[in-house]
MARFIDREN-404873 format. One record per residue (C-alpha): residue number from 1; residue in three letters; x, y, z. Coordinates in steps of 0.25 Angstrom, whole numbers, padded with zeros to 4 digits. Example, Ala and Ser with C-alpha at 12.3 -4.5 7.8 and 13.67 -1.06 7.14 Angstrom:
// MARFIDREN-404873
r resi = 1 resn = ALA px = 0049 py = -0018 pz = 0031 .
r resi = 2 resn = SER px = 0055 py = -0004 pz = 0029 .
//
This chain:
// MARFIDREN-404873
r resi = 1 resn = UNK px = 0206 py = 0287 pz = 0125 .
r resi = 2 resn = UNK px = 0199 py = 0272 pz = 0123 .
r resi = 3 resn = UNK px = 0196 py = 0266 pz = 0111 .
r resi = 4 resn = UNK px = 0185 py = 0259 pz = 0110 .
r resi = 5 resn = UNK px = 0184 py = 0248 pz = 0100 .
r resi = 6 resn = UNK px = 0175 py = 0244 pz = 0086 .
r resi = 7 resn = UNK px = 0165 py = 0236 pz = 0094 .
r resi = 8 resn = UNK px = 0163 py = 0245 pz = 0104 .
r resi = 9 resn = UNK px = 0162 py = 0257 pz = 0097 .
r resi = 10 resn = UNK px = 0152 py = 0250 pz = 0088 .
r resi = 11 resn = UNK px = 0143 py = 0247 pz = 0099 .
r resi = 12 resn = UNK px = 0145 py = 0262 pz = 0105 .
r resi = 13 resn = UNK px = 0139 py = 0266 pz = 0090 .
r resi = 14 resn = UNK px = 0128 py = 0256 pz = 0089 .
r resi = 15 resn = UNK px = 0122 py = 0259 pz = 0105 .
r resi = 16 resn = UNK px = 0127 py = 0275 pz = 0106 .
r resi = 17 resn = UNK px = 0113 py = 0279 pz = 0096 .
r resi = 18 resn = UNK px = 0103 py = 0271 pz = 0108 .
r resi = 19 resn = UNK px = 0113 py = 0278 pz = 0119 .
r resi = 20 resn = UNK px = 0110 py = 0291 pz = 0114 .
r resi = 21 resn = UNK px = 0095 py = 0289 pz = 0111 .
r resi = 22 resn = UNK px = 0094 py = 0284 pz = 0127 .
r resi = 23 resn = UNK px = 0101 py = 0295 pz = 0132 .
r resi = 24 resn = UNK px = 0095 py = 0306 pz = 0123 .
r resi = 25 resn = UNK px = 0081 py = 0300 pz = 0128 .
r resi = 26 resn = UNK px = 0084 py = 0299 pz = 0143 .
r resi = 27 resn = UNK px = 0093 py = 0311 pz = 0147 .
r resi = 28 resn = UNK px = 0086 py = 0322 pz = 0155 .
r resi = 29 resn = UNK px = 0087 py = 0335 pz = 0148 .
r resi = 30 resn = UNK px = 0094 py = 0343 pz = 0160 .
r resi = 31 resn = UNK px = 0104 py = 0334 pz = 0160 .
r resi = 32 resn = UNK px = 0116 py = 0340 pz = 0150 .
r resi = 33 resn = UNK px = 0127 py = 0333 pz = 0153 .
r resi = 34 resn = UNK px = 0121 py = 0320 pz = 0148 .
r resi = 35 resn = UNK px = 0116 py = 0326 pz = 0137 .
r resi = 36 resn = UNK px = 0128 py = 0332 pz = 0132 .
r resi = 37 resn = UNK px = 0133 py = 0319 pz = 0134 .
r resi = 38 resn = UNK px = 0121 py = 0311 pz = 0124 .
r resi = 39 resn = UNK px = 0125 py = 0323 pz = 0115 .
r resi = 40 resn = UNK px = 0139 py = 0320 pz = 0114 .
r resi = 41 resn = UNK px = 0136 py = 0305 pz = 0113 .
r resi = 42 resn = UNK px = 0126 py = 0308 pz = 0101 .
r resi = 43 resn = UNK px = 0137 py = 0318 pz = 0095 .
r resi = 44 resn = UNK px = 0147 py = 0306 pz = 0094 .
r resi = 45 resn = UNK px = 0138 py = 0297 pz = 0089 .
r resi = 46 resn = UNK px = 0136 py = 0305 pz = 0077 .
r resi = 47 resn = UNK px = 0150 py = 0308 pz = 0075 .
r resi = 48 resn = UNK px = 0154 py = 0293 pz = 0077 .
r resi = 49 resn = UNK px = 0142 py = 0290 pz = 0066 .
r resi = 50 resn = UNK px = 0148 py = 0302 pz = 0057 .
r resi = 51 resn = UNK px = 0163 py = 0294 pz = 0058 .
r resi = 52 resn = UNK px = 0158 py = 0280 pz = 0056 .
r resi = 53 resn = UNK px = 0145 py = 0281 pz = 0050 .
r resi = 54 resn = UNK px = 0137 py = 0266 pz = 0049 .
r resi = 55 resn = UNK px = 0134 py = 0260 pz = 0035 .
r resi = 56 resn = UNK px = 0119 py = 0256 pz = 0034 .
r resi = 57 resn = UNK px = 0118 py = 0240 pz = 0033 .
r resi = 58 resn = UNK px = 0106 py = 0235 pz = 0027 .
//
């Protein structure tokens, strides 16, 4: 398996909310198989926020 490094896994959590957003917006609804895939997205996306959790900066 890949690494993938800090900068770029930084990037992936900063853009993967707007992917999502898109994708949930613009996918047919017959079509499963890319939802399942928004749905796993989204799934990692909360555990990956669960694991590293953001302080707020004001």
């Amino acid at each position: 398996m890949k690494s993938i490094s800090n900068s770029d896994f930084s990037l992936l959590m900063e853009k993967l909310p707007a992917v999502l957003q898109y994708a949930a917006a613009t996918i047919q609804h017959h079509d499963t198989r890319t939802a399942n895939a928004v749905r796993v997205l989204a799934m990692l996306h909360r555990k990956l926020n669960r694991q590293n959790p953001k302080t707020k900066q004001k």
